[in-house]
ZASE-622043 format. One record per residue (C-alpha): residue number from 0; x, y, z. Coordinates in steps of 0.2 Angstrom, whole numbers, plus 2048, in hexadecimal, padded with zeros to 3 digits. Layout:
// ZASE-622043
+-----+-----+-----+-----+
:   k :   X :   Y :   Z :
+-----+-----+-----+-----+
: NUM :   X :   Y :   Z :
...
+-----+-----+-----+-----+
// end
This chain:
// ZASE-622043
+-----+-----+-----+-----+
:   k :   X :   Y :   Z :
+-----+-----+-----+-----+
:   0 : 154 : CBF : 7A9 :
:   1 : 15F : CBA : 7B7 :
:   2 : 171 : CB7 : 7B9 :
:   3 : 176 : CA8 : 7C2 :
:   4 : 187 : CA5 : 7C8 :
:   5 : 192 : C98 : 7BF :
:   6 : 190 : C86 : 7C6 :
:   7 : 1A3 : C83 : 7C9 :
:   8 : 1A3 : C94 : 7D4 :
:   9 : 197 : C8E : 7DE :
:  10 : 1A1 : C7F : 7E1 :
:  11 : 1B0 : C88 : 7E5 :
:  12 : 1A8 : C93 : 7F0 :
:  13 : 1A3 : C85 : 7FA :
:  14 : 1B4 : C7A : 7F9 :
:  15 : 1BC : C8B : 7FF :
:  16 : 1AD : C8A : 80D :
:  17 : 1B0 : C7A : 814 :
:  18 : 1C4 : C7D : 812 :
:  19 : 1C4 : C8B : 81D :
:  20 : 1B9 : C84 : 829 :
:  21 : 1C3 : C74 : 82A :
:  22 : 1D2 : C7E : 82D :
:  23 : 1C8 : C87 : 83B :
:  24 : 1C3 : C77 : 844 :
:  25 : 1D5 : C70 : 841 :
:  26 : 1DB : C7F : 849 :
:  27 : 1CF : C7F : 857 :
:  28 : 1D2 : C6D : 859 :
:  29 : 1E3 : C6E : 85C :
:  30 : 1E3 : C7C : 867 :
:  31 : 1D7 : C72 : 871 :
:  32 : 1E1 : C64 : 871 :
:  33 : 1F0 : C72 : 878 :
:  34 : 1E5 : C76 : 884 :
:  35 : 1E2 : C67 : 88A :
:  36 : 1F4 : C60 : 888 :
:  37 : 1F7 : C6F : 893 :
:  38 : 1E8 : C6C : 8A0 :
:  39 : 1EF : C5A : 8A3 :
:  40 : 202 : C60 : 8A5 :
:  41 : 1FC : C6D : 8B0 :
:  42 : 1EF : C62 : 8B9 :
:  43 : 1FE : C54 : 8BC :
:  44 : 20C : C60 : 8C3 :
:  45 : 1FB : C64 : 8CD :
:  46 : 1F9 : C54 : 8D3 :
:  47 : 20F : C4F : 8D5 :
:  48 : 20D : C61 : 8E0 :
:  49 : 200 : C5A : 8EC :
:  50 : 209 : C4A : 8ED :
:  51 : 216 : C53 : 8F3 :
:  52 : 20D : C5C : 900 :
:  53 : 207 : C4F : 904 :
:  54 : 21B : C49 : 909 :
:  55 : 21C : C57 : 913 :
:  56 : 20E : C56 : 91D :
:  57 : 20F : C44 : 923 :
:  58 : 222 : C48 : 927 :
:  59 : 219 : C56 : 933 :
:  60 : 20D : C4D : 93A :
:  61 : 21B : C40 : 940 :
:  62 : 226 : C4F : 946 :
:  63 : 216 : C54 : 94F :
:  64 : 212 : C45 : 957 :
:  65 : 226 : C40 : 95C :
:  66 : 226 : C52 : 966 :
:  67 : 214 : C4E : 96E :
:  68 : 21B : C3C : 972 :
:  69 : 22C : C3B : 974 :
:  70 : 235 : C2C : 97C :
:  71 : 244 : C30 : 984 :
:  72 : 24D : C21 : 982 :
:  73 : 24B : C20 : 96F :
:  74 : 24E : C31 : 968 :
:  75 : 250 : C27 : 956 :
:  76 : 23F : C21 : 957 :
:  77 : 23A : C32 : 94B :
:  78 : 248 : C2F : 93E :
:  79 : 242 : C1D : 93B :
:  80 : 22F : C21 : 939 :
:  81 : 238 : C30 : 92D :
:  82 : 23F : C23 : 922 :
:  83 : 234 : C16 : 924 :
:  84 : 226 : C24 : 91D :
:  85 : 232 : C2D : 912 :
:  86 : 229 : C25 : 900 :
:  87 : 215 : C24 : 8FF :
:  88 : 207 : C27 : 8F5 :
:  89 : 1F7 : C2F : 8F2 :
:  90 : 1EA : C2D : 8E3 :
:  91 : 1F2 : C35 : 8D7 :
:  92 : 203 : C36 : 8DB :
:  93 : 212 : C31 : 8E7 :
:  94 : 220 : C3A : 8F1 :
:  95 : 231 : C36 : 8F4 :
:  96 : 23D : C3F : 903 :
:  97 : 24E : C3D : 903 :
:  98 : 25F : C45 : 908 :
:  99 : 273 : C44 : 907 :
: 100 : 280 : C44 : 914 :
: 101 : 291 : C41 : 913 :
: 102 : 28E : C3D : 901 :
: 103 : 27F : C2F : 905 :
: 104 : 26F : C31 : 900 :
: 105 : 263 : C2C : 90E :
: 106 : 24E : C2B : 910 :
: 107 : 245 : C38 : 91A :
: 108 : 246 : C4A : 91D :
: 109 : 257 : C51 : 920 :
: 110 : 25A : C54 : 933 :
: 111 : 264 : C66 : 933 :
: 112 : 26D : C63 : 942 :
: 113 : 277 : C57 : 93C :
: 114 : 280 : C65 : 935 :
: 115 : 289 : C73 : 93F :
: 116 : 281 : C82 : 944 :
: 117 : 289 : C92 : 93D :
: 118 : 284 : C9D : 94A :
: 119 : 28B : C90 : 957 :
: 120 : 29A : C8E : 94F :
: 121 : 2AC : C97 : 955 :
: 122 : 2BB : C9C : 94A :
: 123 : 2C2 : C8C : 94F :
: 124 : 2B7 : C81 : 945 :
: 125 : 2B3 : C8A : 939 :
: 126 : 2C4 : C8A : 934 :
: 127 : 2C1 : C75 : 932 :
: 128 : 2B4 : C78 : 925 :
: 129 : 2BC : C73 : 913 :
: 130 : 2C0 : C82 : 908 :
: 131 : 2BD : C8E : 918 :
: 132 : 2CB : C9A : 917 :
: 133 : 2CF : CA5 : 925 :
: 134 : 2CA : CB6 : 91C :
: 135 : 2B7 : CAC : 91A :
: 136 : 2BA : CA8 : 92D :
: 137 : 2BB : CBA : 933 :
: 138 : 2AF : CBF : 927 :
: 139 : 2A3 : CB5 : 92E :
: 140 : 2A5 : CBA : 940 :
: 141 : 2A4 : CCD : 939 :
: 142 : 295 : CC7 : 932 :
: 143 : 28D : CC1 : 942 :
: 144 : 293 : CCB : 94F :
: 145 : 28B : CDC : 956 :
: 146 : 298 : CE6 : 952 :
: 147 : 29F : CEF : 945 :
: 148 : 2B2 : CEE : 948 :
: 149 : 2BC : CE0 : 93C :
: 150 : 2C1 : CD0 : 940 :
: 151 : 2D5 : CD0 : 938 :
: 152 : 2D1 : CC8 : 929 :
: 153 : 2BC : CCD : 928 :
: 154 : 2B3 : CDA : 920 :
: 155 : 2A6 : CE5 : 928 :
: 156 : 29A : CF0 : 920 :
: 157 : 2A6 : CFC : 917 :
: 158 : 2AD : CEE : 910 :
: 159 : 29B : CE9 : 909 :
: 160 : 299 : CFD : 904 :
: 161 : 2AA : CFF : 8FB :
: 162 : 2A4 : CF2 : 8ED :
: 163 : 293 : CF8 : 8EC :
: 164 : 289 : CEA : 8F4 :
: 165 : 277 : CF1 : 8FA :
: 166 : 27A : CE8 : 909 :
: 167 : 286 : CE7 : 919 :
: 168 : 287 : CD9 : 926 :
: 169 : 27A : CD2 : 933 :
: 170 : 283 : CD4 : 942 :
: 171 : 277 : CC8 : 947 :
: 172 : 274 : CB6 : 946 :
: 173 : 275 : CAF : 933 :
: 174 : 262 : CA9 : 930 :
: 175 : 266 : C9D : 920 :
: 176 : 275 : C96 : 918 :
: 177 : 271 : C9D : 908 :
: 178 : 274 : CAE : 911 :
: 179 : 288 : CA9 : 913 :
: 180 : 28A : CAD : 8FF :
: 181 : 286 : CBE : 904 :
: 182 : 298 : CBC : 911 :
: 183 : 2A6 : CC3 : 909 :
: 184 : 2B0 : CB4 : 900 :
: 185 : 2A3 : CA6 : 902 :
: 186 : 29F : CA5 : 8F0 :
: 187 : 290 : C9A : 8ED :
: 188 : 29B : C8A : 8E5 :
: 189 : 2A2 : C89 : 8F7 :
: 190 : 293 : C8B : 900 :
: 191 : 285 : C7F : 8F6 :
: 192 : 293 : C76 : 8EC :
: 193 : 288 : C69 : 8E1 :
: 194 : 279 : C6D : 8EC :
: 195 : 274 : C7C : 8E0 :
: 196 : 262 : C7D : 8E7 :
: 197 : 267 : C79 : 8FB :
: 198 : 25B : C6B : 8FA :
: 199 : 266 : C5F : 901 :
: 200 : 265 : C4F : 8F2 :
: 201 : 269 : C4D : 8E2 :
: 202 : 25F : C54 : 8D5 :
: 203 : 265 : C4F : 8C0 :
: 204 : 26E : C5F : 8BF :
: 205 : 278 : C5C : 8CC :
: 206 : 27F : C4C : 8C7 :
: 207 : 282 : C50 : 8B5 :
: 208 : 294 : C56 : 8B4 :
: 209 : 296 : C67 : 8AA :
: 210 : 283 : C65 : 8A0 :
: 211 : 27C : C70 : 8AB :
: 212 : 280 : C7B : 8B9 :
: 213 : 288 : C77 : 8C7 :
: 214 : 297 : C70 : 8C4 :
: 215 : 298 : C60 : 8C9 :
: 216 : 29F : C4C : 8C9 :
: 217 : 28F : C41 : 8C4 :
: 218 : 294 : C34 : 8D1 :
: 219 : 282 : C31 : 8D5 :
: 220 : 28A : C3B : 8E7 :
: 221 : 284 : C4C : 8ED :
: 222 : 294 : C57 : 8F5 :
: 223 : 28A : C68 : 8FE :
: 224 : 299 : C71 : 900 :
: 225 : 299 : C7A : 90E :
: 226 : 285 : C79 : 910 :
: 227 : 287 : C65 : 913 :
: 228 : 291 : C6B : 924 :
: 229 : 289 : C7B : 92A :
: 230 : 276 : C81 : 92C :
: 231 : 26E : C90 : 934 :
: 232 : 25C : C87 : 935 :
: 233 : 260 : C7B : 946 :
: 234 : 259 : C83 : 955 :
: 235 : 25B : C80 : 966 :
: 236 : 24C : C78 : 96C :
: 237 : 245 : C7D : 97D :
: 238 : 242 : C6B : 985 :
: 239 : 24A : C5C : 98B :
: 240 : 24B : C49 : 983 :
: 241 : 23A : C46 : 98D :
: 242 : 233 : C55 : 984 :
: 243 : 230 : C61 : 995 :
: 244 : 239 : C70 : 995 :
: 245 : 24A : C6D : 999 :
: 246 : 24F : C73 : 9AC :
: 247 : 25B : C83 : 9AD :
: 248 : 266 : C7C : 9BC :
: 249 : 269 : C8E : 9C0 :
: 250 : 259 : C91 : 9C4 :
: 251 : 24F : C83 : 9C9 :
: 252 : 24B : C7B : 9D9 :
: 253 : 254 : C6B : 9E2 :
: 254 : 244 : C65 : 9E1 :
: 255 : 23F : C65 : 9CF :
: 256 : 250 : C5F : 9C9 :
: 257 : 24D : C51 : 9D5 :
: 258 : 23C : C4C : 9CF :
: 259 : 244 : C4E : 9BB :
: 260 : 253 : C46 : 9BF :
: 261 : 251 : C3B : 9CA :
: 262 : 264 : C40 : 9D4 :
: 263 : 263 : C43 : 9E9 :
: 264 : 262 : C53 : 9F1 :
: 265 : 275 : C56 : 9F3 :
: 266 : 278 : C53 : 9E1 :
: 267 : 269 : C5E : 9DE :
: 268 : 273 : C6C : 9E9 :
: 269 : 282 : C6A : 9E3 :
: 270 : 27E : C69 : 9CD :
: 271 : 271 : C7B : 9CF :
: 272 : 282 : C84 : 9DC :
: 273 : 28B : C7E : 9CE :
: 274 : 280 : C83 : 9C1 :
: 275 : 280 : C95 : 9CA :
: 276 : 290 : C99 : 9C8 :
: 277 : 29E : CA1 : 9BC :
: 278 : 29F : C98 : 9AD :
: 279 : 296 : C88 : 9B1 :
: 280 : 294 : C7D : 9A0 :
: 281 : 289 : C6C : 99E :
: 282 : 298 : C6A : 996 :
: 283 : 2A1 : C67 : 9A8 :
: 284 : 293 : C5D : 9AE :
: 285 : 295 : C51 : 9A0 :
: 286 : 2AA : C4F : 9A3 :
: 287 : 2AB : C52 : 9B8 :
: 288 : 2A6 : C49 : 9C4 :
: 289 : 29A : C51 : 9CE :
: 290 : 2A3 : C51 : 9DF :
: 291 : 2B3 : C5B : 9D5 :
: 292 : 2A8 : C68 : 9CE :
: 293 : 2AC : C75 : 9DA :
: 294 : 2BD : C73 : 9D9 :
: 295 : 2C0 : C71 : 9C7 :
: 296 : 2CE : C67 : 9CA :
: 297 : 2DB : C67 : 9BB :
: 298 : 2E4 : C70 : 9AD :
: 299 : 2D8 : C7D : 9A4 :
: 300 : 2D9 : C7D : 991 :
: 301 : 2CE : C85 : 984 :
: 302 : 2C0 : C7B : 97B :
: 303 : 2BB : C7E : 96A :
: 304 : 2AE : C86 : 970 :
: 305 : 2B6 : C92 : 97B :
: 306 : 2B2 : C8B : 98E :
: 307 : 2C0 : C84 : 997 :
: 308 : 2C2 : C72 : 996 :
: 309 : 2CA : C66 : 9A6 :
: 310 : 2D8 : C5B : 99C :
: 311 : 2D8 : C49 : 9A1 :
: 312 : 2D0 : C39 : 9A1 :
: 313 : 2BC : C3B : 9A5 :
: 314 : 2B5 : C33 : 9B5 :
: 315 : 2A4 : C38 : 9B1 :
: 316 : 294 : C2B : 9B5 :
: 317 : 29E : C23 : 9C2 :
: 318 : 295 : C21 : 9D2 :
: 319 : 29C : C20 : 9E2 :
: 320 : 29C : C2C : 9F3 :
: 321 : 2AA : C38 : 9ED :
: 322 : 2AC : C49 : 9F7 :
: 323 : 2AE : C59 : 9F7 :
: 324 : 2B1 : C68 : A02 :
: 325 : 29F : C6B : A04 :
: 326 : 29B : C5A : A0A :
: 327 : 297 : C48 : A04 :
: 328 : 291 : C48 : 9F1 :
: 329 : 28E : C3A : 9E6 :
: 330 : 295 : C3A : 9D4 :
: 331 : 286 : C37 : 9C9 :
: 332 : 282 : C27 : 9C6 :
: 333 : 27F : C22 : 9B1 :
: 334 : 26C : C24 : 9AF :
: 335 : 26D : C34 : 9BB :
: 336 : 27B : C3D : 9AF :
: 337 : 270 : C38 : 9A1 :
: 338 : 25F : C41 : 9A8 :
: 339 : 26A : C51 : 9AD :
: 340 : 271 : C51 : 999 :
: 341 : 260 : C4E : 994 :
: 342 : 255 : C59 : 99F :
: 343 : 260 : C67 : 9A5 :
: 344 : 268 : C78 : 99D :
: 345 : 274 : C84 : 9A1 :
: 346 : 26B : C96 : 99D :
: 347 : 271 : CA7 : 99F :
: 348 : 268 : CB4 : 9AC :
: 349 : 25B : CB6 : 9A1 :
: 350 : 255 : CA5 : 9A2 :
: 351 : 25A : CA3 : 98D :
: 352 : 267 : C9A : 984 :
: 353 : 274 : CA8 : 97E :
: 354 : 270 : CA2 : 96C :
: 355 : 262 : C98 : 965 :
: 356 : 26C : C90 : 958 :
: 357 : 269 : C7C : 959 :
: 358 : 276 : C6E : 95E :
: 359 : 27F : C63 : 952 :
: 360 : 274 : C4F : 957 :
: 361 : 282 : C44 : 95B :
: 362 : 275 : C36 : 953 :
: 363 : 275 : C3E : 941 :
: 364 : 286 : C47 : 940 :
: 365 : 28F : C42 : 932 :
: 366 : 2A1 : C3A : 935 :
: 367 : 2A9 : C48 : 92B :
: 368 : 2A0 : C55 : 934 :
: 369 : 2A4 : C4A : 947 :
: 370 : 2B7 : C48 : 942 :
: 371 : 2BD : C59 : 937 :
: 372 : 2B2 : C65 : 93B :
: 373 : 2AD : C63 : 94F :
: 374 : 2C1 : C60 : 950 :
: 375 : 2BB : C4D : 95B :
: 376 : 2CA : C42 : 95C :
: 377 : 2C8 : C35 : 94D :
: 378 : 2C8 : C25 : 95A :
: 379 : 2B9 : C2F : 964 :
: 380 : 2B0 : C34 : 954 :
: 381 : 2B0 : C21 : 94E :
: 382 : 2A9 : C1A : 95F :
: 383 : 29B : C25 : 960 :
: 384 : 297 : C20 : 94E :
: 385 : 298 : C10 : 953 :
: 386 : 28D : C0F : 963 :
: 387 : 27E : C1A : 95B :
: 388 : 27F : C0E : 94B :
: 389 : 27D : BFE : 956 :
: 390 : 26E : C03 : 95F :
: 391 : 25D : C08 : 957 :
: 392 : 25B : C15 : 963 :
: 393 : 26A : C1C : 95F :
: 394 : 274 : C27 : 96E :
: 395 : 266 : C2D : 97C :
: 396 : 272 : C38 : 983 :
: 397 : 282 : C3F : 984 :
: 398 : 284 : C38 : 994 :
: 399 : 285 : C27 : 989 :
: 400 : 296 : C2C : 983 :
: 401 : 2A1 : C2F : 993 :
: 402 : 2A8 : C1D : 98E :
: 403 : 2AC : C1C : 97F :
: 404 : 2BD : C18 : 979 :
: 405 : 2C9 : C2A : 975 :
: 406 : 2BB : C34 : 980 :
: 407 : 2C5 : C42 : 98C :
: 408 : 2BC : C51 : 996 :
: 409 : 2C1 : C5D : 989 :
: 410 : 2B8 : C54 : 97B :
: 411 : 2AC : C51 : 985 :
: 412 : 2A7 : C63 : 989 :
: 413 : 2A9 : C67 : 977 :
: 414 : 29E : C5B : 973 :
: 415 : 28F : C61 : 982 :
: 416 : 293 : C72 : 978 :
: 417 : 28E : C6F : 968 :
: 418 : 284 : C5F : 967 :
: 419 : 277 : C55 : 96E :
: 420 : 26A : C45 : 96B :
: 421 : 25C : C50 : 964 :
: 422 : 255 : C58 : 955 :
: 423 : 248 : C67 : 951 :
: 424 : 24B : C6C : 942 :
: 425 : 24A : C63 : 931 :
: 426 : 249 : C65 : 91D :
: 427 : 23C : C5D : 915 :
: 428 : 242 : C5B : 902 :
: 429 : 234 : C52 : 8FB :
: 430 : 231 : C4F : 8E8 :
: 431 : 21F : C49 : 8E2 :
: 432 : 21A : C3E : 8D1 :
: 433 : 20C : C3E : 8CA :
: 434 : 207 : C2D : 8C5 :
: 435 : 201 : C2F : 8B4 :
: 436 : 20C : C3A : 8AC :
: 437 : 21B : C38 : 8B6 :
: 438 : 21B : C4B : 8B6 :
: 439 : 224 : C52 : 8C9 :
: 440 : 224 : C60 : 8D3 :
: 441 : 230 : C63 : 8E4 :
: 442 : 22A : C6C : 8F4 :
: 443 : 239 : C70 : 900 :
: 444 : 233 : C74 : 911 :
: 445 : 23E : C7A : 923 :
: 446 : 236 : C74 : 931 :
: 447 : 238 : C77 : 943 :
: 448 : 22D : C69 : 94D :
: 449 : 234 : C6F : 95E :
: 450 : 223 : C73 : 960 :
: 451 : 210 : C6D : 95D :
: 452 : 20A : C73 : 951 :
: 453 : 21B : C72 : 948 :
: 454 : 222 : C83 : 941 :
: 455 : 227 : C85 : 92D :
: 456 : 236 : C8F : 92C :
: 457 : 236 : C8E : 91A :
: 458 : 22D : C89 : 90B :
: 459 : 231 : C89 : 8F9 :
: 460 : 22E : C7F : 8EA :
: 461 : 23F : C7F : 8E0 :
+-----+-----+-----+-----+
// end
């Protein structure tokens, strides 16, 4: 006789059956629904990325087309079509670019030279820079010079060996302004101040008081520190305003400067015998008229820079048959002066620029950096503030500047130094959305668009 197995057994056997398999499927559900929780978050970060590439690349493809078309009488044309293309969107998401200076936020990639160049910059304005003591001064000059002998207040390499760093100074050009934390006393709350990631706006923890680091005053206001005043990205770019390479006046031809500048054959003699001799500055050519170039009439003082300046009133752009020893010369009349700034350089024996740090744009500058950094008098600062605000095109030369009010012929060979109308270099800080989800996602890109195709100095994704 057989022996069967209790009903309620069975029954339990098969409760405990469908339990366990419930628990299996519940399980397996919700690790699916992880899955796919995790899929869509990843999928939308995916989607906020290519937005934001998608930023970046039509702020390139401006930069590209400006330098293949430039228009030498509106060099603002390419921040206006910056801004005006500074927010978009694609399919599934939308980019925003956007930047700080002087404390205000403002669409559009920021332009690195409207801050100073640190390799261009002399003990004397670094001195300017808020928070910048003199022992960061020398350090900085130890730092970026060939040799290894120290600055009174610096530090050289045994100074960097004594503490134990793995590292010793450059002697060389710095090649980011993150590398000044590595200087000895630049500590980081000085050199990014609020800007903790160097991506020049705002992001929530930066703008949060002490919740987070940095340190900070949530006044909706970004202060960079020292990184809001000084860049090592801005480079020297190799042509003119027209966007032909710019004319060495040491070594060109009376013909091809007439032909670019549009000046007669004496004035074509007189700027390359100029330009071919000791100590000759654009600086000089900006500030004296031409028929007093050879003489260098008046007192000799020392620029910012380091040239000697002529003190005195400027009679620079005025036209008229003034002489010299060498003959009748015209002064060069307004437009001339401006096609010379524009077109023409000053380049060692070698043909180069002695440094291939950028110049400061008059046109982007901020009023601090114009006013208490590149040491202009305040009433000069002011009026070239005012003259590139009320035009769309903003300053086309320096040349535009010999008349304004506080101008003298020290400021302006300081200012034909250190500055000019242009831009090569910008950082494109742009942050993408997805759509949907609202989920973001940041690409942070260093772009040199002094040629086509552009050149990325640097990408990251904070």
């Amino acid at each position: 006789m057989s022996r069967r197995a209790p009903r309620g057994m069975v029954t339990l056997t098969v409760v405990w059956a469908i339990a366990i398999a419930a628990v299996i499927v519940a399980a397996t559900q919700v690790l699916a629904f992880r899955q796919a929780t995790i899929g869509r978050e990843t999928l939308a970060r995916t989607q906020a990325r290519w937005a934001a590439r998608a930023g970046v690349e039509t702020m390139i493809a401006i930069m590209e087309w400006h330098t293949a078309n430039p228009d030498p009488d509106d060099p603002q044309a390419i921040v206006r079509d910056l801004e005006a293309n500074a927010t978009g969107q694609i399919e599934t998401g939308s980019w925003d670019i956007r930047h700080f200076i002087d404390g205000q936020e403002w669409a559009g990639p920021l332009d690195e030279h409207s801050k100073l160049n640190i390799n261009l910059a002399n003990k004397a304005i670094l001195q300017t820079v808020p928070n910048m003591t003199m022992d960061v001064v020398d350090s900085i000059m130890d730092w970026r010079d060939a040799d290894n002998e120290v600055q009174s207040l610096g530090a050289e390499a045994e100074y960097y060996r004594n503490r134990g760093f793995s590292y010793a100074p450059r002697n060389g050009d710095f090649r980011s302004i993150a590398e000044l934390e590595l200087v000895a006393g630049a500590w980081p709350q000085y050199v990014r101040g609020e800007d903790w990631n160097l991506n020049g706006r705002l992001d929530p923890n930066e703008n949060d008081g002490k919740r987070s680091l940095p340190d900070d005053r949530p006044d909706d206001k970004l202060d960079g520190g020292w990184s809001s005043l000084l860049t090592a990205a801005s480079r020297a770019s190799p042509n003119g305003v027209s966007g032909e390479p710019r004319l060495n006046l040491a070594r060109t031809t009376p013909e091809e400067l007439m032909a670019r500048t549009g000046i007669d054959n004496q004035q074509a003699s007189a700027l390359i015998t100029y330009a071919r001799g000791a100590n000759a500055t654009m600086g000089q050519i900006l500030s004296t008229p031409l028929a007093q170039l050879g003489s260098r009439r008046g007192a000799a003082t020392s620029a910012p820079g380091g040239s000697s300046a002529t003190t005195g009133r400027s009679t620079v752009g005025r036209s008229g048959a003034t002489t010299q020893a060498g003959g009748g010369v015209k002064s060069l009349e307004a437009r001339q002066l401006k096609a010379v700034m524009n077109e023409c350089a000053i380049l060692d024996s070698r043909g180069s620029a002695n440094t291939t740090a950028g110049k400061v744009n008059v046109n982007t500058a901020s009023r601090t950096l114009l006013r208490e950094v590149m040491m202009l008098e305040p009433r000069f600062a002011e009026s070239i503030i005012t003259r590139r605000t009320g035009r769309s095109e903003g300053i086309t030369s320096l040349a535009d500047l010999v008349d304004l009010p506080g101008v003298s012929q020290t400021q302006l060979i300081t200012l034909a130094q250190a500055a000019d109308v242009t831009s090569s270099v910008y950082t494109i800080s742009s942050r993408g959305k997805n759509l949907g989800s609202g989920a973001e996602a940041e690409i942070v890109v260093v772009v040199d668009r002094s040629t086509v195709p552009a050149q990325i100095l640097e990408y990251r994704e904070p």
